[in-house]
C-alpha positions as CSV (number, residue, x, y, z in Angstrom):
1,X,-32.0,-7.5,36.6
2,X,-28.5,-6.8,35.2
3,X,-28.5,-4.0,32.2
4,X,-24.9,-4.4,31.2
5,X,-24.7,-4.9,27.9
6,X,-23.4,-8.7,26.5
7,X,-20.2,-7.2,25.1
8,X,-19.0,-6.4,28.3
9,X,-17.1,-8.7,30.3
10,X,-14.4,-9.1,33.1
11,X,-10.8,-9.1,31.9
12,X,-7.9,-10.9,32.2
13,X,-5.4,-8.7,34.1
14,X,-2.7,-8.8,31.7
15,X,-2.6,-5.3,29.2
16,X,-5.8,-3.8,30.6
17,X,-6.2,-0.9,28.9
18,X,-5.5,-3.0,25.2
19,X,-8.0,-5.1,27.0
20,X,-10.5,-2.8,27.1
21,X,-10.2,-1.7,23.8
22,X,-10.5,-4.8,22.4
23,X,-13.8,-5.1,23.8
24,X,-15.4,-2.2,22.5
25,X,-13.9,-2.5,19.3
26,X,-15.0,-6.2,19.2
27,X,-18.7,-4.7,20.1
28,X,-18.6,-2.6,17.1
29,X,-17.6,-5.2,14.3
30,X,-20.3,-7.2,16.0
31,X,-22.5,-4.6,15.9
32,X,-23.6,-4.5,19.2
33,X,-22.1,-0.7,19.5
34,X,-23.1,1.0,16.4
35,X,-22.1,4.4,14.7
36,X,-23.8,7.2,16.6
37,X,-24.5,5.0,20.1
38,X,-23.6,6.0,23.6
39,X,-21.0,3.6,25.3
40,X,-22.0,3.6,29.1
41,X,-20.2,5.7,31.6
42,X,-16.9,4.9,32.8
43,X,-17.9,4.0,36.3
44,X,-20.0,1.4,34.7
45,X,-17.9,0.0,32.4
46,X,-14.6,-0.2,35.0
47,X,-17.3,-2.1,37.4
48,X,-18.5,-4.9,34.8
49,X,-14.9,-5.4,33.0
50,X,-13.6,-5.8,36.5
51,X,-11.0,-2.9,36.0
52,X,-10.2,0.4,37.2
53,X,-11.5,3.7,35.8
54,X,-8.4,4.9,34.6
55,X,-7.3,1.9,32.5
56,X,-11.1,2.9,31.0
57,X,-10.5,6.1,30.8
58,X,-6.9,5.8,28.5
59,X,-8.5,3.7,26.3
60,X,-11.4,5.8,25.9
61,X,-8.8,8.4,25.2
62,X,-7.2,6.1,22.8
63,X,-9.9,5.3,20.8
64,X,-10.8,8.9,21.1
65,X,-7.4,10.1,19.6
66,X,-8.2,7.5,16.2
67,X,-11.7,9.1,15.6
68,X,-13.4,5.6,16.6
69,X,-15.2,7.4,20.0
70,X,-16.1,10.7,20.6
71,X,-17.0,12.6,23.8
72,X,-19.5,15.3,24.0
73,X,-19.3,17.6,27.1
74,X,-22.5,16.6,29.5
75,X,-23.6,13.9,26.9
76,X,-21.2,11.1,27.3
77,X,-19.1,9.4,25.0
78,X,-20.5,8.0,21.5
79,X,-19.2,5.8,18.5
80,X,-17.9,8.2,15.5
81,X,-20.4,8.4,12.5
82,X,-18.4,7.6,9.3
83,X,-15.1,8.2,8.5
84,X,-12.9,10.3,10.6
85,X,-9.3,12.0,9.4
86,X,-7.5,11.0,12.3
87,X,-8.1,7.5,11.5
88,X,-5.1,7.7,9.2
89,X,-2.7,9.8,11.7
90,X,-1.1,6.4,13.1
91,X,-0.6,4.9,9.7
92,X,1.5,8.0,8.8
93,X,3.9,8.1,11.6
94,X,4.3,4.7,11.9
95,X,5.8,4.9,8.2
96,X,7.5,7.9,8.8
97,X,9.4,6.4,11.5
98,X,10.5,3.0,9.5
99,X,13.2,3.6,7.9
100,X,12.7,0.6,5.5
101,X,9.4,1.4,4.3
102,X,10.4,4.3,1.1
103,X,10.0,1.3,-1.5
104,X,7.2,-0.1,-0.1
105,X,5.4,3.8,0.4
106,X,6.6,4.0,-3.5
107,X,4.5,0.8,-4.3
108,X,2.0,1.7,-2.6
109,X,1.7,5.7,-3.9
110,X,2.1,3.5,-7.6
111,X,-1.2,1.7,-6.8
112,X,-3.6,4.5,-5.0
113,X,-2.1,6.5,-7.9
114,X,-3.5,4.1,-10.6
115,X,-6.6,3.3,-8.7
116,X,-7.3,6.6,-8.1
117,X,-7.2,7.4,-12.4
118,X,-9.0,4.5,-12.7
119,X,-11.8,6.0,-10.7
120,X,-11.6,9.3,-11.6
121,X,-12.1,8.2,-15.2
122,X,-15.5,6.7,-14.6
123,X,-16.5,10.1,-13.3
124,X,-15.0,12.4,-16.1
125,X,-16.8,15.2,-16.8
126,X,-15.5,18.1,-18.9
127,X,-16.0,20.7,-16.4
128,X,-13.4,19.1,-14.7
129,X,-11.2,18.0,-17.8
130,X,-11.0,22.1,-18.8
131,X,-9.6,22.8,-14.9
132,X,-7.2,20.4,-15.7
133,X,-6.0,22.0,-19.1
134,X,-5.8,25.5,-17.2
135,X,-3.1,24.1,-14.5
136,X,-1.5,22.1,-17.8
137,X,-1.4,25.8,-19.5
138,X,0.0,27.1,-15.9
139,X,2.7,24.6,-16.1
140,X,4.1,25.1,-19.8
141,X,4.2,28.8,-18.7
142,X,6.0,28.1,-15.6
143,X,8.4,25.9,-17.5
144,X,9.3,28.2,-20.9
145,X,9.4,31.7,-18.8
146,X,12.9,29.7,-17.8
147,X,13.1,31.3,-14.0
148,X,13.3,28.2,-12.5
149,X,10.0,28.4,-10.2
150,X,10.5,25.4,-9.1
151,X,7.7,26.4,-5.7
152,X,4.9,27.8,-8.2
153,X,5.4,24.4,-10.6
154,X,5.2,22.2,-7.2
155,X,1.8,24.1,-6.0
156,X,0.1,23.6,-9.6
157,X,1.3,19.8,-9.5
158,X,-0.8,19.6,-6.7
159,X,-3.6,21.4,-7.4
160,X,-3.3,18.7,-10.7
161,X,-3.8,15.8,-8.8
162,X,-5.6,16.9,-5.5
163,X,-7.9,17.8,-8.1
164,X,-8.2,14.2,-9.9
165,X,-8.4,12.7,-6.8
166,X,-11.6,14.9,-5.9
167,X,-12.7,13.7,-9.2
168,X,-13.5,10.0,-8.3
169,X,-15.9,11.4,-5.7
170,X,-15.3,9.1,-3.1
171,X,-14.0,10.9,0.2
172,X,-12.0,7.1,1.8
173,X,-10.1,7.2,-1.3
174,X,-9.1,10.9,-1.7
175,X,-8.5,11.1,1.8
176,X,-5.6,7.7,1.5
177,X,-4.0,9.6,-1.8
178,X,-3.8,12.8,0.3
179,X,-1.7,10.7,2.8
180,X,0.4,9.2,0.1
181,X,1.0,12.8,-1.5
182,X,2.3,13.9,2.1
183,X,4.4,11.1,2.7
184,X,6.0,11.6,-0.6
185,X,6.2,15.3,-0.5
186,X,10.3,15.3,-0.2
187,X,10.4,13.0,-3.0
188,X,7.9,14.5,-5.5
189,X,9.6,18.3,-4.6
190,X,13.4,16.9,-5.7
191,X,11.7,15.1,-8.8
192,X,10.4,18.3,-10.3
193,X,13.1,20.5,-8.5
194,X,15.9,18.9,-10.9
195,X,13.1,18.1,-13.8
196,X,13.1,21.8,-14.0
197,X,16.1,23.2,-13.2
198,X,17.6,20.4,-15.7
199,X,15.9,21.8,-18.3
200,X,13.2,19.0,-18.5
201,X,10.4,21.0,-17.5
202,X,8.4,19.7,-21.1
203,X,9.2,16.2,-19.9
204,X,7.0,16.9,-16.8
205,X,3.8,18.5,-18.7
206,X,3.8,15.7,-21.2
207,X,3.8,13.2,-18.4
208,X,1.2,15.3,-16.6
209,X,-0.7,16.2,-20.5
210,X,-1.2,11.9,-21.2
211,X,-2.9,11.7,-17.1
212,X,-5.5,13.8,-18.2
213,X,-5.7,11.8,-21.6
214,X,-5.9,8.9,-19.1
215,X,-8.6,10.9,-18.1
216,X,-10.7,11.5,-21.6
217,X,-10.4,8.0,-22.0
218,X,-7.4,8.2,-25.0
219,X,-5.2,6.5,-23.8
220,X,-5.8,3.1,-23.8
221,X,-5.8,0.9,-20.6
222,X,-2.2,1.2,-20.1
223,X,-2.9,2.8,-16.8
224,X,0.3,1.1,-14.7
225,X,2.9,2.4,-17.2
226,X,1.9,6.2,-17.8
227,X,0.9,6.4,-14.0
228,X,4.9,4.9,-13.6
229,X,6.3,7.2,-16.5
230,X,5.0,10.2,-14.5
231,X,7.7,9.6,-11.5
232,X,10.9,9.9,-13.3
233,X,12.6,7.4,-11.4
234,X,16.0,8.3,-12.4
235,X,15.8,11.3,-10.7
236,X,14.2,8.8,-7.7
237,X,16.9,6.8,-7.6
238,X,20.0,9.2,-8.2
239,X,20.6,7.6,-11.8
240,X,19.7,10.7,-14.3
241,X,21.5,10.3,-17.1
């Protein structure tokens, strides 16, 4: 009687270990591997796909490396439960390392940024609205004490919206705006570094004041514009006036 599971089949020779993946993974959108399930043992799979152990092995360490597999020591190795972090860890360098992709990562942080309001509006509650006024208070001190603390204003900014993005309770889309707030991190520093050392400080509250209006629901649908208004893109683009 052959045991080996249906999603298992020889390969063609050409990119084994890509191969291989592509089988499991296939196995998993169709179900037959499911979240928490043991994959059988390399020795077993190399035999049935018709390759050797260690094109199995890499691509169990591939898969591994993205959080879709995990091994467990004297268990085996088992499809991830949920969502893992490390999911994401690809998507970041490969847009750190295109050099063409800052207006695209700035249209893309312009609509996580919006959907992420939009969310965190449904799920308002006032306990969370009076955390935000407290970093809004932090900032206008930061701002009219006039020592330029450009690193304390950058750690309440975000606090602000680490915060707002906890708010929408949904871990998938807090953990994509975290990304996009790392990616962005050299850009969003020089914005407030010359906001504030300009003398625009205020500029950067009120932008930061009508978000949490967003919030409270005052605001109107306008989401888009004030979301936009909050990046100052002369200061983006080298144009302040």
């Amino acid at each position: 009687m052959n045991d080996t599971p249906g999603y298992v089949k020889n390969l063609k020779k050409e990119s084994v270990v890509q191969s291989v993946i592509n089988c499991l993974t296939d196995a998993m959108r169709n179900k037959e591997l499911k979240p928490g399930d043991r994959i059988p043992p390399e020795p077993e799979l190399a035999a049935s796909m018709g390759v050797a152990r260690s094109s199995v092995r890499e691509a169990i360490k591939i898969l591994s490396y993205l959080g879709v597999l995990e091994s467990k020591r004297s268990e085996g190795t088992f499809v991830c439960s949920g969502f893992q972090e490390s999911m994401i860890d690809p998507m970041i360098y490969g847009i750190i390392l295109n050099q063409d992709s800052f207006d695209n990562l700035m249209e893309l942080r312009e609509m996580v940024e919006t959907g992420i309001m939009r969310l965190a509006s449904q799920k308002y509650d006032e306990e969370d609205g009076h955390a935000l006024e407290a970093m809004l208070e932090q900032m206008k001190e930061i701002v009219h004490s006039g020592d330029n603390e450009v690193d304390r204003f950058f750690a309440v900014d975000n606090e602000f919206h680490d915060l707002i993005s906890q708010m929408g309770k949904n871990p998938l889309a807090d953990k994509i705006s975290r990304v996009v707030r790392t990616l962005t991190h050299a850009v969003r520093y020089e914005t407030v570094s010359t906001m504030i050392t300009s003398g625009r400080g205020d500029e950067l509250v009120a932008a930061h004041s009508k978000l949490l209006e967003i919030l409270r629901g005052h605001e109107g649908e306008d989401v888009e514009e004030i979301v936009r208004g909050t990046y100052f893109g002369d200061i983006i683009h080298g144009e302040e006036k």
